[in-house]
DRENDOTOR-326998 format. One record per residue: x, y, z of N, C-alpha, C in turn; residue in one letter; residue number from 1. Coordinates in steps of 0.05 Angstrom, whole numbers, padded with zeros to 5 digits. Layout:
[pt [X,Y,Z],[X,Y,Z],[X,Y,Z],"A",NUM]
...
//
This chain:
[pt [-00599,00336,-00440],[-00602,00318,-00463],[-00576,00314,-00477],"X",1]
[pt [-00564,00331,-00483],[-00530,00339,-00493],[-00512,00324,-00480],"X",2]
[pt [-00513,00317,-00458],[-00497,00311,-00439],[-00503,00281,-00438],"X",3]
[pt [-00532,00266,-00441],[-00532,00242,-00448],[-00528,00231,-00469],"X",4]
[pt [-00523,00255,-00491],[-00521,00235,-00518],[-00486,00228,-00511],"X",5]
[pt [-00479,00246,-00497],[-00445,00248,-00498],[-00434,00223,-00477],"X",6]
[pt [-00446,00216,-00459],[-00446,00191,-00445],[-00452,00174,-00461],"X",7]
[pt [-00480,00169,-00480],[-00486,00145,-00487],[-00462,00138,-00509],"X",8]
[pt [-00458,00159,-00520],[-00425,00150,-00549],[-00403,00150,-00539],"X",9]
[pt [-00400,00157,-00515],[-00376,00148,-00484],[-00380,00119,-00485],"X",10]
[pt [-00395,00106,-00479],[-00403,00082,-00471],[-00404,00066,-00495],"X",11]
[pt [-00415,00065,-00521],[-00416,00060,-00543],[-00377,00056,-00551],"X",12]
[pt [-00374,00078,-00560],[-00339,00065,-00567],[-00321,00050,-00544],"X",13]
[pt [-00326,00053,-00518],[-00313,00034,-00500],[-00318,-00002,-00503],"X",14]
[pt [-00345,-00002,-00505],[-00358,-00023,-00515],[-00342,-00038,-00541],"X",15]
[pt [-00352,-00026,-00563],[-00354,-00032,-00586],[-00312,-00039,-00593],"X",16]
[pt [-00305,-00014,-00579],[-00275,-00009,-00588],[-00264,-00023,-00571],"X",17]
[pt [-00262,-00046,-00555],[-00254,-00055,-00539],[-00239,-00050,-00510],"X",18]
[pt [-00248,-00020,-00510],[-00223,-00002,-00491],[-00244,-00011,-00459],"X",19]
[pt [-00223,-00011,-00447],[-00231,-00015,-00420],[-00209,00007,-00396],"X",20]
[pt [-00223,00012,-00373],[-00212,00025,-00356],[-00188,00014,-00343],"X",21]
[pt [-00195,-00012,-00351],[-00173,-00036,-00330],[-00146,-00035,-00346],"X",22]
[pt [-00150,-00030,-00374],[-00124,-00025,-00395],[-00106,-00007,-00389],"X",23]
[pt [-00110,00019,-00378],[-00095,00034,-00375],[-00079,00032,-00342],"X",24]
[pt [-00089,00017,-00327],[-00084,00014,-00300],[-00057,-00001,-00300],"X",25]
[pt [-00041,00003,-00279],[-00024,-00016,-00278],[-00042,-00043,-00249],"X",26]
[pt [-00023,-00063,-00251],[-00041,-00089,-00237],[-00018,-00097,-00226],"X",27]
[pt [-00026,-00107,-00192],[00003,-00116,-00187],[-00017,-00138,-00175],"X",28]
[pt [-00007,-00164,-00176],[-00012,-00195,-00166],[00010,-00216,-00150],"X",29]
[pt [00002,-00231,-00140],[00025,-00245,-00131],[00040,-00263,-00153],"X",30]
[pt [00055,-00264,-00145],[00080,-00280,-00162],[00068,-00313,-00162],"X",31]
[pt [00083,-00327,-00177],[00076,-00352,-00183],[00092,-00371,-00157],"X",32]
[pt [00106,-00358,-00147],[00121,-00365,-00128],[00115,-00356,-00102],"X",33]
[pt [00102,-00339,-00100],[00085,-00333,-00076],[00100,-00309,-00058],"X",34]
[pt [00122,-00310,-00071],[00147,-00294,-00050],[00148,-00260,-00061],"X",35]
[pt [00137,-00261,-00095],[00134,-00234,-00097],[00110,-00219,-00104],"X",36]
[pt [00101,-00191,-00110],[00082,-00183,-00116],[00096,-00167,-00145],"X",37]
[pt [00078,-00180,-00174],[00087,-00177,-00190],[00074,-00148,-00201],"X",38]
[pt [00082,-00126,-00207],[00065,-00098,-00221],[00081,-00101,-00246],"X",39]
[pt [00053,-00109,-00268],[00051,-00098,-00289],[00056,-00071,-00300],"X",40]
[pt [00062,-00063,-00319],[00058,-00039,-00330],[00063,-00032,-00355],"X",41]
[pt [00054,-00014,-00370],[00065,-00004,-00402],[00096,00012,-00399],"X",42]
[pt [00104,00005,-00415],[00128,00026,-00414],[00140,00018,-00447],"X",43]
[pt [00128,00050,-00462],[00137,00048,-00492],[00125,00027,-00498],"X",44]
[pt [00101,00017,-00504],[00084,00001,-00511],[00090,-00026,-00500],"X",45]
[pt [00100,-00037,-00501],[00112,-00061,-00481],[00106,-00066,-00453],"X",46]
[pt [00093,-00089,-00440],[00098,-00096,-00412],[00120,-00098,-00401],"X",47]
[pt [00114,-00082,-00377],[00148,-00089,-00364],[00133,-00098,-00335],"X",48]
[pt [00149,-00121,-00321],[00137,-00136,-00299],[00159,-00125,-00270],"X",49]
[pt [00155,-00105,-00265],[00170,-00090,-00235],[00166,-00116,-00213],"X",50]
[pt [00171,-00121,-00189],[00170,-00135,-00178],[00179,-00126,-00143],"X",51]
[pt [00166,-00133,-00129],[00159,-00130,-00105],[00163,-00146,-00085],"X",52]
[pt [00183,-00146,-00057],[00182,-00170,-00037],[00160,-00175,-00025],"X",53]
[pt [00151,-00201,-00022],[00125,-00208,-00012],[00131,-00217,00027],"X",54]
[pt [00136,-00209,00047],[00138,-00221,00069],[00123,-00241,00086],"X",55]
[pt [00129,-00256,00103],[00119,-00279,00118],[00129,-00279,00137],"X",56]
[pt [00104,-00271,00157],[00114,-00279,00191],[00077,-00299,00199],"X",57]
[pt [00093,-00328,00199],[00080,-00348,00196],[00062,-00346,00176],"X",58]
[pt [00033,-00346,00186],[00011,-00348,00165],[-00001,-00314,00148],"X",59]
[pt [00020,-00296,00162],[00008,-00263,00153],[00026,-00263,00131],"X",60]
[pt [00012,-00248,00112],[00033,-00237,00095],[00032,-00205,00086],"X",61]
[pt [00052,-00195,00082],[00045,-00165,00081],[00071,-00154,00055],"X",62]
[pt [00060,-00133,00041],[00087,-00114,00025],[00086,-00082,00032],"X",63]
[pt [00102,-00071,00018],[00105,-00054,00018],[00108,-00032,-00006],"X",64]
[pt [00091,-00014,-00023],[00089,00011,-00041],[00083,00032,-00037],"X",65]
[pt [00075,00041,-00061],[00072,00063,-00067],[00088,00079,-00075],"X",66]
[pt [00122,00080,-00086],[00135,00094,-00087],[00130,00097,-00126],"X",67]
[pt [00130,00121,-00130],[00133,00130,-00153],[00100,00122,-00179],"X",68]
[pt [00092,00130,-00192],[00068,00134,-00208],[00059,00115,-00210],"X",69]
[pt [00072,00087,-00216],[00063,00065,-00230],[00056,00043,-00198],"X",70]
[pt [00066,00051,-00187],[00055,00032,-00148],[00026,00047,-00149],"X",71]
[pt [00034,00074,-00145],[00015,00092,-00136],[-00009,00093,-00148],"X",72]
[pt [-00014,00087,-00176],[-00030,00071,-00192],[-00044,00042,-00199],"X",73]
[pt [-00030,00029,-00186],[-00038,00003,-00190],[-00055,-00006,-00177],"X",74]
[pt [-00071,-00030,-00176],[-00096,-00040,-00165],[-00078,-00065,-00152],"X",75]
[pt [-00076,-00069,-00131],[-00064,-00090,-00112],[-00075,-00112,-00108],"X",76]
[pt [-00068,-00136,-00096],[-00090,-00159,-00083],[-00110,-00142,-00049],"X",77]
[pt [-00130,-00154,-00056],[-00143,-00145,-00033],[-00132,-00148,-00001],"X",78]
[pt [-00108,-00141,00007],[-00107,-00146,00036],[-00118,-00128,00045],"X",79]
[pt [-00133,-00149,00079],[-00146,-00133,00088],[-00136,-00109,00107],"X",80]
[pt [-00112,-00109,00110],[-00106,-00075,00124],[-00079,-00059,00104],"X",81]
[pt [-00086,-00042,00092],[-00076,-00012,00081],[-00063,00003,00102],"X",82]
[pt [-00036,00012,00109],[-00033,00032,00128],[-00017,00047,00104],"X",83]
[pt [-00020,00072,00108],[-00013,00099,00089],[00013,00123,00118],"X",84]
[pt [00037,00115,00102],[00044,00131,00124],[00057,00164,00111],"X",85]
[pt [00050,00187,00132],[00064,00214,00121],[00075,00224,00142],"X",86]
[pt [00091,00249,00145],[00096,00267,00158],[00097,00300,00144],"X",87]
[pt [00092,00319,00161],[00102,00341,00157],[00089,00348,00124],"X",88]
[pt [00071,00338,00124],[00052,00355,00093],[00067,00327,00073],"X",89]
[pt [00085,00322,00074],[00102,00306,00049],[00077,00274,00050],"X",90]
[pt [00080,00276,00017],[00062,00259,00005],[00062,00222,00019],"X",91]
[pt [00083,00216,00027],[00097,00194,00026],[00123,00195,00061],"X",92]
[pt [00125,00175,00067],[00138,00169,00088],[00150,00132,00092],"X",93]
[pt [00175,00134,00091],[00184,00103,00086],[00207,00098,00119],"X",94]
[pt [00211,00073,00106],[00229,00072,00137],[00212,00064,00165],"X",95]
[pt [00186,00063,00166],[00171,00061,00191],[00171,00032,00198],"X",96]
[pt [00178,00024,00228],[00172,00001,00237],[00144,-00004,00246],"X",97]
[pt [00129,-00034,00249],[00107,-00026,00260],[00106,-00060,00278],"X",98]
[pt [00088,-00046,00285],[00077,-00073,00298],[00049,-00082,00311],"X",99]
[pt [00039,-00103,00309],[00007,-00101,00311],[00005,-00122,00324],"X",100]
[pt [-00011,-00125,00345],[-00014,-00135,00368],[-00054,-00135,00368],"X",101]
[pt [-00067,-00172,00370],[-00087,-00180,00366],[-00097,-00159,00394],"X",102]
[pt [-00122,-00146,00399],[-00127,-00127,00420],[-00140,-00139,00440],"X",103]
[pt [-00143,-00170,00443],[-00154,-00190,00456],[-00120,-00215,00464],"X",104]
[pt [-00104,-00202,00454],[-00077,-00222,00460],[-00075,-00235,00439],"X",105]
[pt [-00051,-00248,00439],[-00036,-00255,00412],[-00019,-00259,00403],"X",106]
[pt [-00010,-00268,00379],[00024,-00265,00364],[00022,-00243,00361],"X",107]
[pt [00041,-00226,00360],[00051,-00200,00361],[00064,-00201,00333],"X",108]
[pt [00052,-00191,00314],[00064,-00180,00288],[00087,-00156,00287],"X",109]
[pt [00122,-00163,00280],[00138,-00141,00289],[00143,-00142,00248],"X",110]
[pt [00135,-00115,00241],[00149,-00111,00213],[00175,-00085,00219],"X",111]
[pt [00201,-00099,00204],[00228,-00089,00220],[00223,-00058,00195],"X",112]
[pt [00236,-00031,00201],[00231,-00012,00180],[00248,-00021,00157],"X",113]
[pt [00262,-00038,00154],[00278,-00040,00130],[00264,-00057,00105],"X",114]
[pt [00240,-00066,00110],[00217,-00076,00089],[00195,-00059,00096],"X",115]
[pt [00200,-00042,00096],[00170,-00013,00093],[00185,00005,00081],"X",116]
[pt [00196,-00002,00055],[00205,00013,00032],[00188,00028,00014],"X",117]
[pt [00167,00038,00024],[00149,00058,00014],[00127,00066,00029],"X",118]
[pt [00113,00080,00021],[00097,00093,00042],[00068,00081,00052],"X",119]
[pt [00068,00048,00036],[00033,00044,00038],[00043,00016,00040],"X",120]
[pt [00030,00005,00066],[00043,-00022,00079],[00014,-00039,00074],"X",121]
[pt [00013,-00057,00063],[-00007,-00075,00062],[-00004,-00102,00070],"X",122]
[pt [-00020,-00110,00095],[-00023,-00136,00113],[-00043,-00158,00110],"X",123]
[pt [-00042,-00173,00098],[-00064,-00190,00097],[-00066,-00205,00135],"X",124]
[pt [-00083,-00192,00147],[-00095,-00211,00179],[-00117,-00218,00171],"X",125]
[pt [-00113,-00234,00192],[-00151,-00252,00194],[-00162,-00233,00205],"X",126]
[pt [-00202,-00237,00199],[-00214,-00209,00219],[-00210,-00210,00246],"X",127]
[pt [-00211,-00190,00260],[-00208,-00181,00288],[-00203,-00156,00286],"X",128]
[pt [-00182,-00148,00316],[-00189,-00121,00328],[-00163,-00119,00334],"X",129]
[pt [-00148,-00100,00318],[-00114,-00103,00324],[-00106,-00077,00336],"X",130]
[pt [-00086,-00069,00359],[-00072,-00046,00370],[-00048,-00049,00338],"X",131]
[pt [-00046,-00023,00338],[-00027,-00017,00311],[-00008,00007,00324],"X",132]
[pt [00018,-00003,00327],[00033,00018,00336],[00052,00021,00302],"X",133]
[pt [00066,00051,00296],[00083,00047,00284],[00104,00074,00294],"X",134]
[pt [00135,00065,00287],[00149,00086,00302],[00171,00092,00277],"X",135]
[pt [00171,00120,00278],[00196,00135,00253],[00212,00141,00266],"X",136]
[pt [00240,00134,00265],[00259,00147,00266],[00252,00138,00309],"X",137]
[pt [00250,00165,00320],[00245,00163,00347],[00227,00163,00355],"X",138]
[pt [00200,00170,00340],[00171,00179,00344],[00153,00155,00341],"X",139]
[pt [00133,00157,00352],[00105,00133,00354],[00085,00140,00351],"X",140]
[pt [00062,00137,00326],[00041,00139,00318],[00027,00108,00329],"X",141]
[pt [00004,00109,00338],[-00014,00090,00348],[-00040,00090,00337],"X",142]
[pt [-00051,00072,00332],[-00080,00073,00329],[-00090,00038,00359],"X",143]
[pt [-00109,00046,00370],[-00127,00015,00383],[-00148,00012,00384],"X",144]
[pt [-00148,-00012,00372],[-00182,-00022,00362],[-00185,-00021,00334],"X",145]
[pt [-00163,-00018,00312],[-00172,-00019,00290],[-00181,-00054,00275],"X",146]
[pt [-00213,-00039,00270],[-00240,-00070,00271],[-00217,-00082,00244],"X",147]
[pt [-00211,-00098,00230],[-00215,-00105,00202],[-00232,-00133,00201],"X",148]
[pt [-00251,-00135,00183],[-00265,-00146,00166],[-00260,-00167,00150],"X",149]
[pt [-00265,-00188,00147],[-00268,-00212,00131],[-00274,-00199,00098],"X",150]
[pt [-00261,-00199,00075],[-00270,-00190,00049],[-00276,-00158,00044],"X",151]
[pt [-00266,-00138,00058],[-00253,-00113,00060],[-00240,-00105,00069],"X",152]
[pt [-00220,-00088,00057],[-00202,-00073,00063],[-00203,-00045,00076],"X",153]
[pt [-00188,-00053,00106],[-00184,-00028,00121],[-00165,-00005,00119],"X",154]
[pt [-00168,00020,00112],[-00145,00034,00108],[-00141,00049,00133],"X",155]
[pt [-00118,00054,00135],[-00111,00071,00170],[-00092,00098,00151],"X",156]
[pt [-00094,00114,00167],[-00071,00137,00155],[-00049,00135,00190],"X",157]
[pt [-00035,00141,00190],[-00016,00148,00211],[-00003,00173,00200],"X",158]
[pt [00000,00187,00219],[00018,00214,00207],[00032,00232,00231],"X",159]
[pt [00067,00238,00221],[00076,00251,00241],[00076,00280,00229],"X",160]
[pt [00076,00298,00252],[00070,00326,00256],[00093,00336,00228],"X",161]
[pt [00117,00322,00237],[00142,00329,00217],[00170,00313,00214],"X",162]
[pt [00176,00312,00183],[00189,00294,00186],[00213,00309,00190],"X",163]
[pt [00231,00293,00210],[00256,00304,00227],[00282,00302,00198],"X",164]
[pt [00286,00286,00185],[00301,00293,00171],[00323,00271,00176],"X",165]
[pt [00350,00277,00172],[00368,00262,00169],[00375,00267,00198],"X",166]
[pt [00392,00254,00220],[00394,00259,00241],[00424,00266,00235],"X",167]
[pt [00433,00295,00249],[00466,00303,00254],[00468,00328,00222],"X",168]
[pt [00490,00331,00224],[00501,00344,00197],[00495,00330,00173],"X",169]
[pt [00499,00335,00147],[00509,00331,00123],[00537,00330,00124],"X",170]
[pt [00554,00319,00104],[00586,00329,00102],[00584,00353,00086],"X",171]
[pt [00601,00372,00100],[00610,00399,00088],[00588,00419,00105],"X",172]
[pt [00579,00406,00130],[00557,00437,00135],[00577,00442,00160],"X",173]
//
């Protein structure tokens, strides 16, 4: 009974007080220009508008986040494939090339690693049934047959055993 009066005056000042869940979120949308993905955010009471490259290989379009609280927070446009990449326990993994290939034949989607500047690659494709290769450094994570859906979003994880690191010395070792 305790526990519903404390929900219903939960619900009551959200209402009444204008507060919404969506207020505290950051929001990232496409740009007016189509070329970026714009994330909103508070910073010291003020909007501040971060900004994101939007890519185009013909009619796909895809970006690249997640780096740091306010990506990692934000509510995105719906594309329909999410790939999440890690290695070696670490939260995050950048740098990955990929490439996705229709599993019935196709244009061959090549994303080069130098625009997978964070760890969560989002592709808007049409539905079908895509082979998804992606390769770090020297290594290749695969997934085939991943279905995606018309009006949902598919998430894939890829993950290497460990991430190798910088290749060679440091200066001074």
């Amino acid at each position: 009974m305790h526990r519903g009066i404390v929900w219903a005056f939960a619900l009551w000042v959200c209402i009444v007080g204008g507060v919404s869940l969506a207020d505290s979120g950051e929001v990232a949308r496409i740009g007016a220009t189509g070329e970026v993905v714009e994330l909103s955010h508070q910073v010291d009471g003020r909007t501040v508008v971060d900004t994101l490259p939007l890519h185009r290989a013909g009619a796909i379009r895809y970006f690249s986040a997640g780096v740091g609280l306010e990506e990692r927070t934000a509510e995105y446009p719906p594309f329909s494939l999410k790939m999440v990449f890690t290695a070696g326990g670490k939260p995050y993994l950048s740098g990955v090339s990929v490439t996705i290939q229709p599993a019935k034949g196709g244009t061959v989607l090549t994303i080069p690693q130098d625009q997978v500047e964070g760890p969560w690659l989002f592709v808007d494709l049409p539905a079908g049934i895509y082979d998804v290769t992606a390769t770090h450094r020297d290594s290749k994570q695969g997934l085939k047959g991943v279905k995606v859906e018309a009006g949902k979003q598919r998430v894939i994880h890829l993950r290497w055993a460990e991430d190798r690191g910088l290749v060679g010395n440091l200066p001074g070792e």
